[in-house]
C-alpha positions in Angstrom: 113.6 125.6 102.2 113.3 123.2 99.5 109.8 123.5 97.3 108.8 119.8 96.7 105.9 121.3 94.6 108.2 122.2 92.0 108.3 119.5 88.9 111.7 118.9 86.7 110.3 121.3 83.8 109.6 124.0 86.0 112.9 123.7 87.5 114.4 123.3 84.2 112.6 126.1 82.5 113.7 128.9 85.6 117.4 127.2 85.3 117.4 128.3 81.7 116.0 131.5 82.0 118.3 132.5 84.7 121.1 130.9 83.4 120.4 132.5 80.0 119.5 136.5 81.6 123.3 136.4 83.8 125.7 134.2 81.6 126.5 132.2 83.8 124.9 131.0 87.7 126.9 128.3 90.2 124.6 125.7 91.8 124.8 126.9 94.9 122.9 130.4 93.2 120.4 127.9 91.0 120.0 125.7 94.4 118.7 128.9 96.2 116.6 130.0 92.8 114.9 126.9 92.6 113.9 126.0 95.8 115.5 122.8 96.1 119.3 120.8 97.0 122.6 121.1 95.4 122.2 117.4 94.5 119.0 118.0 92.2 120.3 120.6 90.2 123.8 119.0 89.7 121.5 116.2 88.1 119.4 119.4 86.0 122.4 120.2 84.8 123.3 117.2 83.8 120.5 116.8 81.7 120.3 120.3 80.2 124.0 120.1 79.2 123.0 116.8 77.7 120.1 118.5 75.5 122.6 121.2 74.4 120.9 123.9 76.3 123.5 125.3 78.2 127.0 124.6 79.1 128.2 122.7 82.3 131.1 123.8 84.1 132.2 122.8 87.4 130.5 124.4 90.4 127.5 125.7 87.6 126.5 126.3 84.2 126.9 129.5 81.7 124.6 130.0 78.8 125.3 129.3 75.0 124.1 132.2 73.5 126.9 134.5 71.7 126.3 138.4 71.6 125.2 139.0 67.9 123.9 135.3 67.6 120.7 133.7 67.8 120.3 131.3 70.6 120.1 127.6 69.7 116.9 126.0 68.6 116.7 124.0 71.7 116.9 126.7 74.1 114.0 128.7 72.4 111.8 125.7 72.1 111.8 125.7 75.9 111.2 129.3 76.4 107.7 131.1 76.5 105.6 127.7 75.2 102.2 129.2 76.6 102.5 132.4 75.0 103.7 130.3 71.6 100.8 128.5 71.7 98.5 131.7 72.4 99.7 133.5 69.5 99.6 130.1 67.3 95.9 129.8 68.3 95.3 133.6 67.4 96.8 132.9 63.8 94.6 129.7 63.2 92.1 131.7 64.2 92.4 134.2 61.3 92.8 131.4 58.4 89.5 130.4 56.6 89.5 126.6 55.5 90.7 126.4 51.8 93.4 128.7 52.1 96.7 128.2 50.7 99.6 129.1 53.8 103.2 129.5 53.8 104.6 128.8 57.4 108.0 130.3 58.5 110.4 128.6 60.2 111.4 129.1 63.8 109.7 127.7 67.2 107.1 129.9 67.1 105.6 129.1 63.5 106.4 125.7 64.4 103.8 126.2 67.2 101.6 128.1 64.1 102.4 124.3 62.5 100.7 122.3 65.3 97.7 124.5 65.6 97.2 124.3 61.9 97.5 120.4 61.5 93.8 119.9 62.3 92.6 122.2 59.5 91.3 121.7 56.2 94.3 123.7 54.2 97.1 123.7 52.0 100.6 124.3 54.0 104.0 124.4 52.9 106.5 124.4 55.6 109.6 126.2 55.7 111.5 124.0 58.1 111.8 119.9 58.8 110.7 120.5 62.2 107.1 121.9 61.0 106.9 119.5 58.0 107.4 116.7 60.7 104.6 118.2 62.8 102.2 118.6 59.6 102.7 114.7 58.3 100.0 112.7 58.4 97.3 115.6 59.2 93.9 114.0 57.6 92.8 116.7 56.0 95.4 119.3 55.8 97.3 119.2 52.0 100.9 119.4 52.6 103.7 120.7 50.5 107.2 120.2 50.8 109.8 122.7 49.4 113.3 122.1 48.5 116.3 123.6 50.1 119.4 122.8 52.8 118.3 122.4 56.5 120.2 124.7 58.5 121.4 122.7 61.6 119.7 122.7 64.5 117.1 124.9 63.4 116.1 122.8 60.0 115.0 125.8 58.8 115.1 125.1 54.4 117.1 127.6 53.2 119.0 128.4 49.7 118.0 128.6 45.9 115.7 125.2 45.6 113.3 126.9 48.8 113.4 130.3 47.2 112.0 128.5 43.7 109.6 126.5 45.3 108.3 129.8 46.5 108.5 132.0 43.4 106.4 128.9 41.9 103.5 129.7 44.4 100.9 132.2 45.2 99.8 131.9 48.6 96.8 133.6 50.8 98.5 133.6 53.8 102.4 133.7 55.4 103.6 133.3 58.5 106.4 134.8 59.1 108.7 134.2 62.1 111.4 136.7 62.8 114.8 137.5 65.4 113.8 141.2 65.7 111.4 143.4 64.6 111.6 147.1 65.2 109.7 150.1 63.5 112.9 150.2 61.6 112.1 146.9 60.0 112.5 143.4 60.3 115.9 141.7 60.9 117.1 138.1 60.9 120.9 136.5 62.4 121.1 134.4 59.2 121.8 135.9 55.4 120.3 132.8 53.9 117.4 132.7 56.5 116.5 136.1 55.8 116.5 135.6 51.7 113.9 132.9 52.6 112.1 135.5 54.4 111.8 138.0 51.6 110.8 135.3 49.4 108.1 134.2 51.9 106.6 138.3 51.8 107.2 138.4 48.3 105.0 134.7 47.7 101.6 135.7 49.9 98.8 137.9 49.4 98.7 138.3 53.6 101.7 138.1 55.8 101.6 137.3 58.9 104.1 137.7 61.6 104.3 136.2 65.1 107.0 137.3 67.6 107.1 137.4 71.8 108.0 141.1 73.2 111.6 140.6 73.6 111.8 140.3 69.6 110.7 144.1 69.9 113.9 145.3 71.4 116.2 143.4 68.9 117.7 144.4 65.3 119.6 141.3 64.1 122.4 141.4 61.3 120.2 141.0 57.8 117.6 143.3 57.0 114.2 141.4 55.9 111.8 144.0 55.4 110.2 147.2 56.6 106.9 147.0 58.7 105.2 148.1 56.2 105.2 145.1 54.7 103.4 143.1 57.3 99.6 142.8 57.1 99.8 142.5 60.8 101.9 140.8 63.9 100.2 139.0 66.4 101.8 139.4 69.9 100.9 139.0 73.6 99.8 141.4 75.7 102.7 141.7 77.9 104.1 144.0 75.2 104.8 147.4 75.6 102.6 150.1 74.4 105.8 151.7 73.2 106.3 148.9 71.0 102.4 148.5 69.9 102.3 152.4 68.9 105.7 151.9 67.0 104.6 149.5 65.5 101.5 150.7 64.0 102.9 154.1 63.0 105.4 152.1 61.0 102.9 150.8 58.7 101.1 147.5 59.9 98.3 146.4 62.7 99.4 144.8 66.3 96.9 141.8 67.1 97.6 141.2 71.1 96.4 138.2 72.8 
């Protein structure tokens, strides 16, 4: 029975998720998920393929994600945006106006980025995509590092970012991450998580923001222990597992 309740970024969102928790998924299988024809999701496809968020075969789509890789930028801007946006609204929530703030790249901190762009601050963003979201904010002070956008991500990476922030002091980082474990926090990129370091090593407070899943991940480059986080700000959906981990290794778990 098809669902004509359903709109085209619900459809596009539960495509992605399932496409992205099996591999791979044939229309016939996405038709069924979704509620709705063969015909519609052909034409989902179509457009998902065309954004780079998965890859179109004929007969269905498989996902782009590699085993030991991040997933694109794309496809995690389109996952979890309420919960983003939760935690973002929990972390402006903790910044006092007049405070200097590092922000991390990565799509949650670029959430942190929106929520902050109505405050009366000083910001430096660590990626194009924040810095874009930032310009033009009346009466937020913006700085702009140096560095080499990363594709995709446009996260600023190499030795001009890591000057521009041995050159500050700041009261407050946020800090994104790929995993974060009680054995510490881990990043796919080398030069991404150098930035990171530099980031911990530039604030007074750090900050980080991560969904549930990042609990259960260890990337390739180690960032940092736990102890070296003031606090991470989470949802609630985590696991108290994770929470108590957490804390024993050295830092406080804000849910929301």
């Amino acid at each position: 029975m098809f669902n004509a309740g359903v709109t085209a970024d619900d459809r596009h969102r539960r495509i992605l998720d399932a496409v992205q928790q099996t591999g791979q998924l044939s229309v016939a299988q996405l038709a069924e998920l979704t509620g709705t024809s063969e015909m519609t999701v052909r034409r989902d496809l179509e457009q998902l393929a065309a954004a780079n968020l998965i890859e179109r075969y004929r007969g269905g789509a498989r996902s782009l994600a590699l085993r030991g890789e991040d997933q694109p930028f794309a496809v995690r801007d389109h996952e979890g945006h309420d919960a983003k946006q939760r935690i973002a609204a929990a972390v402006a929530d903790l910044l006092v106006d007049g405070e200097a703030v590092v922000v991390d790249s990565g799509t949650t901190c670029l959430e942190v980025a929106r929520a902050l762009a109505p405050r009366r601050l000083t910001v430096m963003p660590m990626s194009l995509h924040a810095a874009n979201a930032l310009t033009g904010a009346p009466q937020l002070r913006l700085l702009l590092p140096g560095g080499e956008p990363r594709p995709g991500e446009l996260a600023l990476t190499g030795p001009l970012a890591e000057s521009a922030l041995a050159a500050l002091r700041f009261d407050t980082a946020v800090l994104g991450c790929c995993g974060l474990t009680a054995a510490g926090l881990t990043a796919f990129d080398l030069a991404d998580a150098a930035i990171k370091r530099a980031v911990i090593a530039s604030a007074r407070r750090v900050v980080a923001v991560a969904e549930p899943a990042k609990f259960s991940r260890t990337a390739l480059a180690f960032v940092a222990p736990v102890s070296a986080l003031s606090m991470v700000v989470t949802t609630t959906d985590a696991t108290e597992e994770d929470v108590a981990a957490l804390t024993a290794a050295g830092t406080i778990v804000r849910t929301v």
